[in-house]
Each structure stands twice: as structure tokens, then as C-alpha cells.
C-alpha positions, 0 to 999 in steps of 0.5 A: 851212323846208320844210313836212313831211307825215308820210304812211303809206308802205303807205296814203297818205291822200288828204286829206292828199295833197291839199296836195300836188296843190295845191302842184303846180297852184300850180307849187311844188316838191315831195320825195316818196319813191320806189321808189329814193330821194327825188324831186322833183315839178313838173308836167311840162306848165308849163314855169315849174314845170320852169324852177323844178325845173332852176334847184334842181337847178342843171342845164342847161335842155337836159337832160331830166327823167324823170316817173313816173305813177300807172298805165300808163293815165295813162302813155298819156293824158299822157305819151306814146306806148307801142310794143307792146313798151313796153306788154309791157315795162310790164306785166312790170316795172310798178310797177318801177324801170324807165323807158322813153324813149317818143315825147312829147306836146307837152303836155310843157315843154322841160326834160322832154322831150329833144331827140329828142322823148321822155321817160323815164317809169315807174309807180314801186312805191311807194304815196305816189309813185303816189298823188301822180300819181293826186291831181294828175291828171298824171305828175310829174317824178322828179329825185332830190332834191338839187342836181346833185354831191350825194349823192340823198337816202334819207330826208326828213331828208336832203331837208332837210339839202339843200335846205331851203326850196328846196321848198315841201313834203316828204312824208315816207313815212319812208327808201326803199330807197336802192340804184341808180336805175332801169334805162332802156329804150328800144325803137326799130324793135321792139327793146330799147336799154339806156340805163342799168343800174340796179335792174333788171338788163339779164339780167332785161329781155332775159328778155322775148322781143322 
């Protein structure tokens, strides 16, 4: 079975968190909560560990995998390349559930990245999430964590439930918010594409004058 860490949703304790950096460095799987639902962290630079992630998932290797990061400077440095309007669309929805498909560095592993080159990627609004990105130093993939056809998880206990020892570790931060996934953007020759509606509705992005 899965280790569970119990973690302080609103004050995530680094020392504790730090087994969980470390899981990640050792190429493990890892649950943690999320703004939406429960997700699942790799490092989204080794592909072994991303191999890993789809294998669980039981997805195909060709379908690309969003990460989310700690901050929009960590987006910048190790994700990949923010237009002026990503970077607009950022600051007004960060941390949100809203992700943007952005140009990739190649620092990223097959399975992350799509076939066009990009990767979806958000600064999530949830402390423990952005906590375990800032600790590891790196974005971390945000597949919600189940197996493909299940329902995704609100709560640890239904991480558990199924995916048991699949997972080297679950932090436990207590039940998100559950709901819809986020809103996915994209901005291509200075305007704004919607990929999919979600948390975020479409009439609130289109706010932002592009």
C-alpha cells in the first residue's frame, strides 16, 4: 500500500514534503491535491518516470500530459515559452485553474510534450501542489489520479481505493474541490484559442482584451 503523508492544506510543511521531492528525484509516482481534483506527479524531464506515469494511467505514450508549477517564474525557466498574452493571461488567472498550451523546452520527455511541440501548464491555487513543485525544483505532471475510464479522485481515500500501491506516496491535504478540470488556452499569432471549457468559463477569459 501507498505511503500516506498527512499535509496542512493551508501551511504545507517543507521537511515533511521533502520525501516527496525526494520520491520524485528517485523517478516514483506521487498523488497530491490540486485546486480540481487529486493528480499525479513525475518529473516531467525523465522520461522513464513519465513512461511509468502512462503505463498507470494506462494511456497511450502519444498523448501528452499537462504539469503545473510553482510559480510563473518557474513556468518561464523550465516549462517553456510565455507570448506576452500567455504572460497577461497568467498574471490574471494565476494561481487558477486555467492552463495554457505554451511552445516547450526540450528539456521535457515525450509523453509531456505534444506532438506539435507544446505543453499544457498552470500554477495551480492550492498551497501543497505548488509547494511540491517549488521543493523539487521543477514543474510536475498534473494527470488527475486514476486509471483512464475511472472517475478522478476528490479525496486520498479514493486515491487509494484505486490505485493502491501503484503510487510510491499520497499526500494527503484532505477533499478538493472536485468540480470541472481546468479551462485550457491557447494563444497563437496574438489571439486566444479555447481547447477546453472548464473551472474557468470561456465569457471570463474573453474579458481580457487581447
Amino acid at each position: 500500500m501507498a505511503r500516506r503523508l498527512i499535509i496542512d492544506p493551508r501551511a504545507p510543511d517543507a521537511e515533511r514534503l521533502r520525501d516527496v521531492a525526494d520520491a520524485l528525484a528517485a523517478g516514483a509516482v506521487v498523488a497530491y491535491p490540486t485546486d480540481t481534483l487529486y493528480g499525479l506527479a513525475v518529473d516531467p524531464r525523465n522520461p522513464a518516470a513519465v513512461h511509468r506515469l502512462l503505463a498507470l494511467k494506462g494511456r497511450a505514450p502519444d498523448t501528452a500530459v499537462p504539469v503545473i508549477a510553482a510559480d510563473l517564474e518557474q513556468v518561464e525557466a523550465q516549462a517553456g515559452r510565455l507570448t506576452a498574452l500567455d504572460r497577461r493571461l497568467a498574471e490574471r488567472f494565476w494561481p487558477g485553474p486555467l492552463s495554457l498550451v505554451i511552445d516547450a523546452w526540450p528539456s521535457l520527455a515525450p509523453g509531456v510534450v505534444g506532438a506539435d511541440g507544446t505543453v499544457a501548464v498552470r500554477v495551480p491555487a492550492h498551497a501543497v501542489a505548488r509547494a511540491i513543485a517549488r521543493l523539487a525544483g521543477h514543474p510536475i505532471t498534473a494527470t488527475s489520479a486514476n486509471r483512464s475510464g475511472a472517475r478522478p479522485p476528490a479525496t486520498a481515500d479514493d486515491v487509494v481505493a484505486g490505485l493502491g500501491d501503484a503510487v510510491a506516496i499520497v499526500v494527503d491535504a484532505g477533499p478538493t474541490p472536485g468540480g470541472a478540470p481546468s479551462t485550457i488556452v491557447r494563444v497563437r499569432e496574438g489571439r486566444m484559442d479555447l481547447v477546453r471549457e472548464g473551472a474557468i468559463p470561456w465569457a471570463r477569459v474573453l474579458e481580457l482584451p487581447q
